[in-house]
Rosetta silent file (secondary structure, phi, psi, omega in degrees, C-alpha in Angstrom):
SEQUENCE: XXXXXXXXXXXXXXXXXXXXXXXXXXXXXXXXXXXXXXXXXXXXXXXXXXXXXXXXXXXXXXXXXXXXXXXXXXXXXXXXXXXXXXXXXXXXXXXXXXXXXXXXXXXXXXXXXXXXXXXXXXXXXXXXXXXXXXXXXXXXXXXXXXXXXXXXXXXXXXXXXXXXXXXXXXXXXXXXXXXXXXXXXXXXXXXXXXXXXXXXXXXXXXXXXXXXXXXXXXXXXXXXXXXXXXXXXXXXXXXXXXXXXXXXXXXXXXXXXXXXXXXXXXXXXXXXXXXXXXXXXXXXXXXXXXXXXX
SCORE:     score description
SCORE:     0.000 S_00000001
   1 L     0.000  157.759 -172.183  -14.033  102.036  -14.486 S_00000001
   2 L  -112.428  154.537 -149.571  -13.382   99.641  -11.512 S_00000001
   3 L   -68.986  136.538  179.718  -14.913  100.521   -8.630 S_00000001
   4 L   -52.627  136.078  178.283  -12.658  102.872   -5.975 S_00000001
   5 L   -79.382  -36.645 -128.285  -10.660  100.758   -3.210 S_00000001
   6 L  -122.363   80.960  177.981   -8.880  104.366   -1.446 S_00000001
   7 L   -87.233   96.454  154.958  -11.881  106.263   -0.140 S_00000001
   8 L   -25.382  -52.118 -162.492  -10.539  109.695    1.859 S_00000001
   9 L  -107.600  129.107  169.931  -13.506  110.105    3.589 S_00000001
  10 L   -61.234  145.660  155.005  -14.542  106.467    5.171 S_00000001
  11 L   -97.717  145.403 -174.426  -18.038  105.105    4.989 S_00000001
  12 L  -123.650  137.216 -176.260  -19.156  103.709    8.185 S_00000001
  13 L  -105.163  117.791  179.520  -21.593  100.740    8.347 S_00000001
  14 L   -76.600  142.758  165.970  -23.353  100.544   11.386 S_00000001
  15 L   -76.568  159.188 -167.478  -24.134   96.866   11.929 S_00000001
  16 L   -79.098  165.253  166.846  -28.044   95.531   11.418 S_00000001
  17 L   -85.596    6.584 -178.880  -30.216   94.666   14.001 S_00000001
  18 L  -104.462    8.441 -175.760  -30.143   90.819   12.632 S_00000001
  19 L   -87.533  159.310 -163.793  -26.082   91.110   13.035 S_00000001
  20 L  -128.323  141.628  178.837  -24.752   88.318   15.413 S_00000001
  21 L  -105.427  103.177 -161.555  -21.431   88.557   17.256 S_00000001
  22 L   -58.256  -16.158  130.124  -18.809   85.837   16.937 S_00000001
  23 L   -84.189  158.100 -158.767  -17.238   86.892   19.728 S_00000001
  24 L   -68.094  132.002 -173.906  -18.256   86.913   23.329 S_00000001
  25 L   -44.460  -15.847 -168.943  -19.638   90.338   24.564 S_00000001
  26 L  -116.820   40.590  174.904  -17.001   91.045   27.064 S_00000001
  27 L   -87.046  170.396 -164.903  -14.432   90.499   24.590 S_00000001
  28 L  -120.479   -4.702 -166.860  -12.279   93.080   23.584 S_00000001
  29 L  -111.980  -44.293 -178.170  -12.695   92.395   20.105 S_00000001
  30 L   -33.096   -0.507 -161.471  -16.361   92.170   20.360 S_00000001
  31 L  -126.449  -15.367 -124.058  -17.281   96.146   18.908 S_00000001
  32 L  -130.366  -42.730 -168.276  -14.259   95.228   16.189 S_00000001
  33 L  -133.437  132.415  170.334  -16.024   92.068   14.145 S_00000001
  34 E  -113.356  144.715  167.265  -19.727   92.433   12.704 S_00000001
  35 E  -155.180  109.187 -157.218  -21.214   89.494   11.360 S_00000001
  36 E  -119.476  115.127  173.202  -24.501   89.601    9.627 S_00000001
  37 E   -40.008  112.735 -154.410  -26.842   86.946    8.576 S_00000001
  38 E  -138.228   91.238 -161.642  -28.278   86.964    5.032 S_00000001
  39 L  -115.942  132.434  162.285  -30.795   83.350    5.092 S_00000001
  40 L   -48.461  177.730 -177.050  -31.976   82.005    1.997 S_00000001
  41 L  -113.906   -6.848  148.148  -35.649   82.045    2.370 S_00000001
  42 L   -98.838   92.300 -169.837  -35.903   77.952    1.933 S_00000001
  43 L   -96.515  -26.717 -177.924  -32.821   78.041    4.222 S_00000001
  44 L   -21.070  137.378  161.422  -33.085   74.158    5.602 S_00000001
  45 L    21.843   20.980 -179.952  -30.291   72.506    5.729 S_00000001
  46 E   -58.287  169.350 -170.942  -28.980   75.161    2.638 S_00000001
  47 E   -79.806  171.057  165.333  -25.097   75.329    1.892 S_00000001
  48 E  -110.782  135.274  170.751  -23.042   78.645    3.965 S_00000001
  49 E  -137.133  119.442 -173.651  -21.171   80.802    2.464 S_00000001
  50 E   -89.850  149.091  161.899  -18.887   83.645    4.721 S_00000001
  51 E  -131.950  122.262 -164.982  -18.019   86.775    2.799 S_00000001
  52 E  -133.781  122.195  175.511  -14.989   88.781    3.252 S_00000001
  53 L   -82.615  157.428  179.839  -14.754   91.857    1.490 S_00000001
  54 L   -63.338 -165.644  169.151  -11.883   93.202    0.012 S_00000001
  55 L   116.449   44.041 -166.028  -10.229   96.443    0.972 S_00000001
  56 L    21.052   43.960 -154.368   -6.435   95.715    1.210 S_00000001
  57 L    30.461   33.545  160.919   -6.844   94.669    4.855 S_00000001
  58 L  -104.293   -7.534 -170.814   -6.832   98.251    5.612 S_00000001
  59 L  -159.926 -165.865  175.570  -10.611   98.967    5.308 S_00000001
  60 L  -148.658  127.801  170.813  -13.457   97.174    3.918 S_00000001
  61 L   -66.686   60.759 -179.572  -15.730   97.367    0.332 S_00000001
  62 H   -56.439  -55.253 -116.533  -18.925   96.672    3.086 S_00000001
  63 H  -124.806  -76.076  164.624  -21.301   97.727    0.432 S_00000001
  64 H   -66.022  -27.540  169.921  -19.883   96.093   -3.060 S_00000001
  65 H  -117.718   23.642  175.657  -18.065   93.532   -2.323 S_00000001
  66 H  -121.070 -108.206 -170.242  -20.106   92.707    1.229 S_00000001
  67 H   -52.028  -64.714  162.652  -23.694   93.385    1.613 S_00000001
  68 H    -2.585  -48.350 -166.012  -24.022   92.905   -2.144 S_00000001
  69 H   -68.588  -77.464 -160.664  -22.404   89.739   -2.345 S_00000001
  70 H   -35.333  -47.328 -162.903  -24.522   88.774    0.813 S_00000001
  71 H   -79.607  -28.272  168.108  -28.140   89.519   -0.934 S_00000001
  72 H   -41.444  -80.955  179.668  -26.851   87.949   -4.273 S_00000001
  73 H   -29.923  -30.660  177.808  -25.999   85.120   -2.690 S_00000001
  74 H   -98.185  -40.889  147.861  -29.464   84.640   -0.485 S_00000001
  75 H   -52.505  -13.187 -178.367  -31.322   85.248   -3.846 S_00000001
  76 L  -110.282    9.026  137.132  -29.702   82.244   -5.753 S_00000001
  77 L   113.053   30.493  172.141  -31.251   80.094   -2.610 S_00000001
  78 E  -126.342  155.291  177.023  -27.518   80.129   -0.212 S_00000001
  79 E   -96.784  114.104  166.289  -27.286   81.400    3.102 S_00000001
  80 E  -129.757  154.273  179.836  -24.486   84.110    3.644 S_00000001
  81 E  -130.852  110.903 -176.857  -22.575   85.757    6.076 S_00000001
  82 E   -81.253  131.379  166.303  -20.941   89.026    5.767 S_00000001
  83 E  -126.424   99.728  161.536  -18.205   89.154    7.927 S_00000001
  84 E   -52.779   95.895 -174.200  -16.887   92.817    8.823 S_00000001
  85 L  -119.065  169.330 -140.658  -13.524   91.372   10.269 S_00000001
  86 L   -95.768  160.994 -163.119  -10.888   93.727   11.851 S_00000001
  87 L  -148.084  160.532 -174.122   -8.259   95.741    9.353 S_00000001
  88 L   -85.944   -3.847  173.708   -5.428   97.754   10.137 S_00000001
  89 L    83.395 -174.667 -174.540   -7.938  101.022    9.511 S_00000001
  90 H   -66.161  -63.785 -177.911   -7.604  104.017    8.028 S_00000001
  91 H   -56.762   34.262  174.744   -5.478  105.828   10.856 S_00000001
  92 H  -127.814  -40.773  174.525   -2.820  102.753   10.335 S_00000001
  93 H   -71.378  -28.435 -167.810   -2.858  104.002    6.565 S_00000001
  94 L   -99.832   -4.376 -165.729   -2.365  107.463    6.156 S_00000001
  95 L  -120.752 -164.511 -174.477    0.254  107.512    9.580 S_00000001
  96 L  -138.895   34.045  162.682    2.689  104.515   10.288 S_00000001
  97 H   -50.954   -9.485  172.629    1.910  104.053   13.785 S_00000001
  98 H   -76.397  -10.622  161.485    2.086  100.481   14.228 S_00000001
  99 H   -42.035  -51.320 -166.489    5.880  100.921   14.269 S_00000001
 100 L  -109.947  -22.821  173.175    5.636  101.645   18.052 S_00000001
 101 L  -125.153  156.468 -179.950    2.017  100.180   18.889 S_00000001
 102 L   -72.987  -83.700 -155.748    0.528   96.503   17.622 S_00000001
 103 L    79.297 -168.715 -177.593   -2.764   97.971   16.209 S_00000001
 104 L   -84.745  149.357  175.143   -4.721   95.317   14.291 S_00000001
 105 L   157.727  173.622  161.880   -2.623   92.477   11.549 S_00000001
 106 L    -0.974  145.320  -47.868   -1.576   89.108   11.256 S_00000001
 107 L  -123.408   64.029  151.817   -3.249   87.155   12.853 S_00000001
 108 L   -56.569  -40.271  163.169   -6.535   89.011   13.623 S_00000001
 109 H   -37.560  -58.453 -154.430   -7.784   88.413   10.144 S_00000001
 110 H  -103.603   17.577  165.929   -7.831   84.826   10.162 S_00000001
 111 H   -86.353  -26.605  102.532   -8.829   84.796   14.029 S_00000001
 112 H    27.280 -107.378 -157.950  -11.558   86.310   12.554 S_00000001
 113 H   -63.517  -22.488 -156.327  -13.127   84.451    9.827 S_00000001
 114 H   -66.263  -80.232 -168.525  -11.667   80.620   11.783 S_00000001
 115 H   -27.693  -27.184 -165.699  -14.490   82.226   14.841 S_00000001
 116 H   -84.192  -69.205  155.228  -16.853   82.867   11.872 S_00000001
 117 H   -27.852  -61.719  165.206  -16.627   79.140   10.572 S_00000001
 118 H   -32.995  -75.332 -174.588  -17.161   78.103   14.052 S_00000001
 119 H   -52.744  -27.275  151.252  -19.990   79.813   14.561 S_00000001
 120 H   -55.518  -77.305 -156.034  -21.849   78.557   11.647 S_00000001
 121 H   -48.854  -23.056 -168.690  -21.208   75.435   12.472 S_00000001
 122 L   -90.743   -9.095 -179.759  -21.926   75.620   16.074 S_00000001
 123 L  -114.504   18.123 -162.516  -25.367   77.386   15.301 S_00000001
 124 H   -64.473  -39.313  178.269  -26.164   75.401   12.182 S_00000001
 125 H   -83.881   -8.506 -176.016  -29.299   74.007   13.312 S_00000001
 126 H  -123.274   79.161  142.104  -31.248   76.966   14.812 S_00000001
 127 L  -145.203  -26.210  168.206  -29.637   79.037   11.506 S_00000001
 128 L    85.140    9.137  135.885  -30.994   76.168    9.435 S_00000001
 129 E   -41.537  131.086  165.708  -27.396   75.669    7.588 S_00000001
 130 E   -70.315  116.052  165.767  -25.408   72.354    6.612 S_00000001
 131 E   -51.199  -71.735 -134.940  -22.313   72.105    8.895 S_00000001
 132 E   -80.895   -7.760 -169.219  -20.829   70.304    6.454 S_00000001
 133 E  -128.720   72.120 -170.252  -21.431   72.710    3.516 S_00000001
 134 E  -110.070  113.675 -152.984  -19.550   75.826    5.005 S_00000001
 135 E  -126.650  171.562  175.213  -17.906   78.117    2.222 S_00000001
 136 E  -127.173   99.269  165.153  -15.663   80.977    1.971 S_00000001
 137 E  -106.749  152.872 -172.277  -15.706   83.679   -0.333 S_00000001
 138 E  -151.844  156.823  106.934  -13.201   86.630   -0.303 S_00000001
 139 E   -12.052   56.413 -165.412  -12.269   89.892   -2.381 S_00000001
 140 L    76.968 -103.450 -152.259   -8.830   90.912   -3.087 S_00000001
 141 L  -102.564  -37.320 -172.441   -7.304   91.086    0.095 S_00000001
 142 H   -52.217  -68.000  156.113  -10.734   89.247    1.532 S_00000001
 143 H   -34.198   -4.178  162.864   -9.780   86.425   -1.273 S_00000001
 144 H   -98.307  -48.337  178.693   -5.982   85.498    0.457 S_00000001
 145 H   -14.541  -67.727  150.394   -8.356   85.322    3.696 S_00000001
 146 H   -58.737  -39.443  163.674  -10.447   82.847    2.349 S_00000001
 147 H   -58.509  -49.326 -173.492   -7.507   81.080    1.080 S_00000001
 148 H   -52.363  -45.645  173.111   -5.989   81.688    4.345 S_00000001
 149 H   -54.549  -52.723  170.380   -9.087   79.939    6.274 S_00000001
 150 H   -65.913  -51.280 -164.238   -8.175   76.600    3.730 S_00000001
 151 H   -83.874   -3.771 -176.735   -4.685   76.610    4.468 S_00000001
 152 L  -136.057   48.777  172.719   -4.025   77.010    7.691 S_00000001
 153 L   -55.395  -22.992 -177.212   -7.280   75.154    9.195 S_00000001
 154 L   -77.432  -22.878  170.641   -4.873   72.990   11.551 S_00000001
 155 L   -93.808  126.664 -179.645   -4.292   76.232   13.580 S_00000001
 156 L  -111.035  123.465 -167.320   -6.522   77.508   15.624 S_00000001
 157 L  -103.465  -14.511 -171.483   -6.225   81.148   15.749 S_00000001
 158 L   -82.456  -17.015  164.019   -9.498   81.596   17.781 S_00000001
 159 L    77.599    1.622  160.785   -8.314   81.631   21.721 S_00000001
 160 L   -66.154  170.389  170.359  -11.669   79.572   22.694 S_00000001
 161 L   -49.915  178.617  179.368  -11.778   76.937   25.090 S_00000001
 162 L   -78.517  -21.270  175.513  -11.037   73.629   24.481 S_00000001
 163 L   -54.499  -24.483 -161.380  -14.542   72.554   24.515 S_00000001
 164 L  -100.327  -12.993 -152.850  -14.882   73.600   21.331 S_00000001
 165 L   -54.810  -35.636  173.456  -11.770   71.866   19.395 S_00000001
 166 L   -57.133   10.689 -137.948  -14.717   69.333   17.476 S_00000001
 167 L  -129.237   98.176  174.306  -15.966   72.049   15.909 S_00000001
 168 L   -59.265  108.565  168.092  -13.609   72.057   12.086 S_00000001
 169 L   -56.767   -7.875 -159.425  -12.025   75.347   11.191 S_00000001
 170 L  -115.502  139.373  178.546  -11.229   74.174    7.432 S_00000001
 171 L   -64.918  144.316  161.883  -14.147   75.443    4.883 S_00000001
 172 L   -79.923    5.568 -162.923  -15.601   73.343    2.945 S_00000001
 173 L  -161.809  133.174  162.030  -15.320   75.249   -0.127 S_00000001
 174 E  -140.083  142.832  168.582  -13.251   78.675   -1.366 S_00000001
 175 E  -132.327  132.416 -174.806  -13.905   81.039   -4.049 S_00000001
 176 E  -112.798  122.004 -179.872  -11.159   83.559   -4.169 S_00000001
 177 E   -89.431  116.680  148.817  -12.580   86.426   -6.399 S_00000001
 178 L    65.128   38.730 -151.720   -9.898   88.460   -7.897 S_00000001
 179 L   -72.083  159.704  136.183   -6.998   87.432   -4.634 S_00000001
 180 L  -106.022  140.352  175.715   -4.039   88.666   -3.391 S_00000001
 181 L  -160.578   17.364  156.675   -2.153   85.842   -2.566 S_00000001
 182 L  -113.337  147.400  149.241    1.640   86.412   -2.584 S_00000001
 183 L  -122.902   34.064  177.140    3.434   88.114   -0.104 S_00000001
 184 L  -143.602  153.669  143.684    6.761   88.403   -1.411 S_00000001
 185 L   112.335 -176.712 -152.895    8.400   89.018   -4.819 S_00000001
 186 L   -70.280  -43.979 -175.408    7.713   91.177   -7.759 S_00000001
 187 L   -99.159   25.826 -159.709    3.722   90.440   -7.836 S_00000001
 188 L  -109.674  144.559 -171.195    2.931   91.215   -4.196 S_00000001
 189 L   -99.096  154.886 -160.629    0.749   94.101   -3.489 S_00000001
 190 H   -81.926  -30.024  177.903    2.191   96.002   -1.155 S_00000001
 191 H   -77.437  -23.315  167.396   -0.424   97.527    0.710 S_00000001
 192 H   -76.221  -31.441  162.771   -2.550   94.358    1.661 S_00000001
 193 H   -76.863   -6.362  167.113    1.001   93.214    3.116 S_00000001
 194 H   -85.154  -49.139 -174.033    1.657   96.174    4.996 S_00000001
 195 H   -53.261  -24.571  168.927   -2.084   95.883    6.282 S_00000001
 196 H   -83.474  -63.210  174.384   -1.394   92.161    7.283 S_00000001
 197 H   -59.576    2.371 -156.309    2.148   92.009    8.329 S_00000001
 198 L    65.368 -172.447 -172.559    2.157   95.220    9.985 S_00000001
 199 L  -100.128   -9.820  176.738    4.960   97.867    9.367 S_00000001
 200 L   -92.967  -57.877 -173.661    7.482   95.588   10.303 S_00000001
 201 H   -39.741  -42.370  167.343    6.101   92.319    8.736 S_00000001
 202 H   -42.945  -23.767 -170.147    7.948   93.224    5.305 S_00000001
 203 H  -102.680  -14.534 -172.988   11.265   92.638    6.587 S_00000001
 204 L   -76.121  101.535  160.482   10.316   88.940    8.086 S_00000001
 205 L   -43.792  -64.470 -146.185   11.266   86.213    5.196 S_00000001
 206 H   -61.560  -29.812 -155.684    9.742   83.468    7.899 S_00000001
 207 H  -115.166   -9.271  163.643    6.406   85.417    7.938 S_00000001
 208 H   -80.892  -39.449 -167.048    6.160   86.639    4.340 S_00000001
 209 H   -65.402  -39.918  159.595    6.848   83.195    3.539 S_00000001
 210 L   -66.333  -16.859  167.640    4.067   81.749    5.936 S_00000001
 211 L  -109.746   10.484  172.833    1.793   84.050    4.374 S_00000001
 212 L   -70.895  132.754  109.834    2.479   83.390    0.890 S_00000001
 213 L    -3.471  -61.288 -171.620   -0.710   81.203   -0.213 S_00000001
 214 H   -58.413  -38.447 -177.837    1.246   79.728   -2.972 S_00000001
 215 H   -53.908  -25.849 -143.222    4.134   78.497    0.093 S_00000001
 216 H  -154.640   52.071  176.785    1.505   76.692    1.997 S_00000001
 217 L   -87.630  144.036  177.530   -1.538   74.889    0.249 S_00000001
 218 L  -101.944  156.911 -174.459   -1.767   71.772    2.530 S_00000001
 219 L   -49.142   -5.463  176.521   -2.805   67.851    1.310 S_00000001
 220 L  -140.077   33.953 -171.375   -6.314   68.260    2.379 S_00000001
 221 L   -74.534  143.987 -118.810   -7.335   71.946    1.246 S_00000001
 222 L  -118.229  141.353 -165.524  -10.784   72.181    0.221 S_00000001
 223 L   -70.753  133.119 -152.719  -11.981   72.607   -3.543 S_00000001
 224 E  -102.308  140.099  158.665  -11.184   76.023   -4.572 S_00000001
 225 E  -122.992  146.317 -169.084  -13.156   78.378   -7.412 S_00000001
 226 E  -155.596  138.014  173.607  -10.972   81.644   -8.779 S_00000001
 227 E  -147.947  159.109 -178.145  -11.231   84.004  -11.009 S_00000001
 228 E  -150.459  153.432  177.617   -8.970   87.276  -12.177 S_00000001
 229 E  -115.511  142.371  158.674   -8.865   89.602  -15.172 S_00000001
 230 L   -43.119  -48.393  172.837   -5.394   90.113  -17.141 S_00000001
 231 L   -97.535   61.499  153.931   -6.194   93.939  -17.020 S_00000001
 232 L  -141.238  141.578 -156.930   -6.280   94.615  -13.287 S_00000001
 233 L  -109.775   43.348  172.656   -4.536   97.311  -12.340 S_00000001
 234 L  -142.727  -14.431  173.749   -4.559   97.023   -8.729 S_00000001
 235 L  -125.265  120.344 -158.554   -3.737   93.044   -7.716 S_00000001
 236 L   -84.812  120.556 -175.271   -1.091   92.202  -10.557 S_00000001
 237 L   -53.286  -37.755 -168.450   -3.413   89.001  -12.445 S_00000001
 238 H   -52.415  -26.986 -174.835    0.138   86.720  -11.672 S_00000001
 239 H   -74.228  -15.957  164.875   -1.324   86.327   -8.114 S_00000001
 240 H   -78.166  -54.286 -152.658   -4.102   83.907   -9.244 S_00000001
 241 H   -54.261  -56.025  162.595   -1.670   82.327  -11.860 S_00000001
 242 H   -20.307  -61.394 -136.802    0.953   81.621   -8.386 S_00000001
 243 H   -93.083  -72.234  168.181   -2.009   80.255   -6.628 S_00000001
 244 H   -31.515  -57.754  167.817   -3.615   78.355   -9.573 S_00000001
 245 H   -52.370  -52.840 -172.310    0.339   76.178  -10.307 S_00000001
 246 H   -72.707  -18.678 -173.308    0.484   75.452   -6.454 S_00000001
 247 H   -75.667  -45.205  167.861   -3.310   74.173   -6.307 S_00000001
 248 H   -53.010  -40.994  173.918   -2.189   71.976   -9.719 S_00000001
 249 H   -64.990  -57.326  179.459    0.971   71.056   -8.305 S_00000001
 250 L   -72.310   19.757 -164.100   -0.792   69.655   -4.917 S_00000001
 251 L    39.695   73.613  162.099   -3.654   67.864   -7.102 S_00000001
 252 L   -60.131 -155.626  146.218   -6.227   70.144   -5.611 S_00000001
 253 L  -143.839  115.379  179.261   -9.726   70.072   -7.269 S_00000001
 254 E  -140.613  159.378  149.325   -9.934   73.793   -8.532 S_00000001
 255 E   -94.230   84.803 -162.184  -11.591   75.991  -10.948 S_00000001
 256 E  -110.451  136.931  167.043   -9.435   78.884  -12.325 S_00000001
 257 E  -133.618  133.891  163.973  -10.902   81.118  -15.079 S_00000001
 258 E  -126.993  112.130 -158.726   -8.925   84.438  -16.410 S_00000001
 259 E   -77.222  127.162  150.918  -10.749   86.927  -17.977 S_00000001
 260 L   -26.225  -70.038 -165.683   -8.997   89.052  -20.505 S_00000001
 261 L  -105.954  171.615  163.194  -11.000   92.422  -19.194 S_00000001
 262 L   136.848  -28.432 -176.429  -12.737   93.204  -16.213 S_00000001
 263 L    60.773 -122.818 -158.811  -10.256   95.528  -14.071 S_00000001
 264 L  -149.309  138.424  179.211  -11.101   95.390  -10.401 S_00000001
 265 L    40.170   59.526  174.934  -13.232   95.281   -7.496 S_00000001
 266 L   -87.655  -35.105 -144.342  -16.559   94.705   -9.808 S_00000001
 267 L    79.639 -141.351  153.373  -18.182   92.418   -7.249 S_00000001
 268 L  -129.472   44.283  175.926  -21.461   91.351   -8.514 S_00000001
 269 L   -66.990  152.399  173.670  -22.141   94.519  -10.015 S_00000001
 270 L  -122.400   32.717  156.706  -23.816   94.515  -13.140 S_00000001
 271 L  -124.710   -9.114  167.734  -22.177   98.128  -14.471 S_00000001
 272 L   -72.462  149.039  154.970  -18.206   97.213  -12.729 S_00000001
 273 L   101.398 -127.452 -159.189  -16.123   95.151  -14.682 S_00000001
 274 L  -170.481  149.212 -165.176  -16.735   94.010  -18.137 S_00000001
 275 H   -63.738  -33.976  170.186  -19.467   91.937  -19.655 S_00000001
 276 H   -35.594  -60.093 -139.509  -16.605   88.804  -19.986 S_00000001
 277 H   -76.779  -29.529 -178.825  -15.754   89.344  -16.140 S_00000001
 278 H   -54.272  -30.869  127.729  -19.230   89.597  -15.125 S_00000001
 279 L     4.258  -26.051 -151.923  -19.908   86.183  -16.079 S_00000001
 280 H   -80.063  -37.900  175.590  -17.787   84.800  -13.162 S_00000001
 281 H   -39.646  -42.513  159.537  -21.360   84.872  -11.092 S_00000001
 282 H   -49.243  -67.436 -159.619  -22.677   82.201  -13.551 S_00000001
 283 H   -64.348  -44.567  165.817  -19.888   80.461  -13.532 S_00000001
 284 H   -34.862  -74.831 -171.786  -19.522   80.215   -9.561 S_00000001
 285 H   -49.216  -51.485  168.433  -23.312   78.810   -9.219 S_00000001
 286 L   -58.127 -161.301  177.430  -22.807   76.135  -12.007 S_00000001
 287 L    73.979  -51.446 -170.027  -19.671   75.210  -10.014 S_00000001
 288 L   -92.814   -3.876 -170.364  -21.653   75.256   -6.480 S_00000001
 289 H   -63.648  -47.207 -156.622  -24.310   72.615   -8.137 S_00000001
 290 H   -63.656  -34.467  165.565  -22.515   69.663   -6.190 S_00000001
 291 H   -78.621   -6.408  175.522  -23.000   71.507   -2.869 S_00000001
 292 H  -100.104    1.427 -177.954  -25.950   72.458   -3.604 S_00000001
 293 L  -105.286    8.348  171.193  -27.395   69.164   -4.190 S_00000001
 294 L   -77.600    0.000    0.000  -26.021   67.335   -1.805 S_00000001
């Protein structure tokens, strides 16, 4: 079985006492995004990797497809950072209040992770990270994030000073695990675009269309790893195959693997998924050798 997205009852993750905040305490946002350190234990000058969990930008998989991720990732000798980034929540899901109030969407997410990016980089030396080897990983709805962080790196979504503008928003890397990554047409899931777009956001062509993945890889997007199963029943598998034809169409340097089996939301569990999809963990590291040797 693939692990539940659509928890009734929420679980709430208190942040660690190692969590660091990418925004400034008197921020208004600042209670809203946790972002917690996971350091290899030879961390020098090790590659980064951000992690954005899944959860159809209405919640967050903090535990399987976060903190999980995070300790995997810090055991195979990488440095990660789970990044809790803002969601339209629960109360946005079961009522439709953003009709009449803004709430959280488009584009908190990817003010979010761009501030996250930053922050490695700007703390790279007392974190003992490579600026230059700054990754992305996503989930689901956390994969179109990470894709979101490559494609629209030329924008700065973060509202800092100007001081900062030297400081590159586009990742050096993305592995979109299992994505959403259309927001229009037949294969779009509907609930990660009502959690992005708002309640409104559905009816905008200009802004489904800007948030399409497939609409918008740009000429210098960053070498991509992806993987999807054929049998998942909760992101329709066509949303890698979109995203895989536009990264081949811009000559991109990607990896796409599609597992027959495998369902949904496995992580890096080793009882979710299927023994094929489970594989993809392998397959990632072998992948990551060029960054990690550099």
């Amino acid at each position: 079985m693939f692990r539940t997205v659509l928890l009734l009852i929420p679980l709430i993750i208190f942040p660690s006492r190692d969590s660091m905040k990418p925004w400034a305490k008197d921020d208004i946002r600042a209670d809203e995004v946790i972002f917690t350190p996971y350091l290899a234990d030879d961390s020098q000058n090790a590659p980064a990797v951000i992690v954005c969990p899944g959860g159809s930008y209405c919640w967050l998989d903090v535990k399987g497809e976060g903190i999980e991720v995070a300790e995997w990732l810090r055991d195979n000798g990488i440095s990660a950072f789970l990044l809790q980034y803002r969601t339209a929540g629960f109360g946005a899901y079961f009522t439709r209040y953003r009709y009449v109030a803004r709430g959280n969407r488009h584009p908190d997410m990817i003010c979010d992770v761009q501030r996250a990016i930053r922050y490695v980089r700007e703390k790279a030396d007392s974190l003992g990270v490579d600026p230059n080897r700054v990754g992305v990983m996503g989930f689901s709805a956390g994969g179109h994030l990470a894709m979101s962080a490559a494609c629209f790196s030329g924008t700065d979504y973060t509202d800092l000073p100007q001081g900062s503008a030297e400081v590159s928003l586009r990742p050096d890397f993305v592995a979109a695990i299992y994505p959403v990554v259309t927001m229009k047409g037949k294969y779009v899931h509907r609930r990660s675009r009502r959690g992005l777009l708002g309640e409104w956001g559905k009816y905008r062509n200009k802004l489904r269309n800007q948030m399409s993945i497939e609409e918008n890889i740009p000429s210098d997007c960053p070498p991509v790893f992806m993987i999807n199963c054929k049998d998942d029943p909760v992101v329709d598998w066509h949303n890698s195959v979109l995203l895989d034809e536009a990264l081949t169409r811009a000559g991109v340097e990607h990896k796409y693997i599609q597992y027959e089996t495998g369902l949904h939301g496995f992580g890096v569990s080793e009882i979710y998924g299927s023994e094929e999809s489970r594989k993809w963990k392998y397959e990632f590291l072998e992948w990551l050798k060029p960054f990690m040797n550099k």
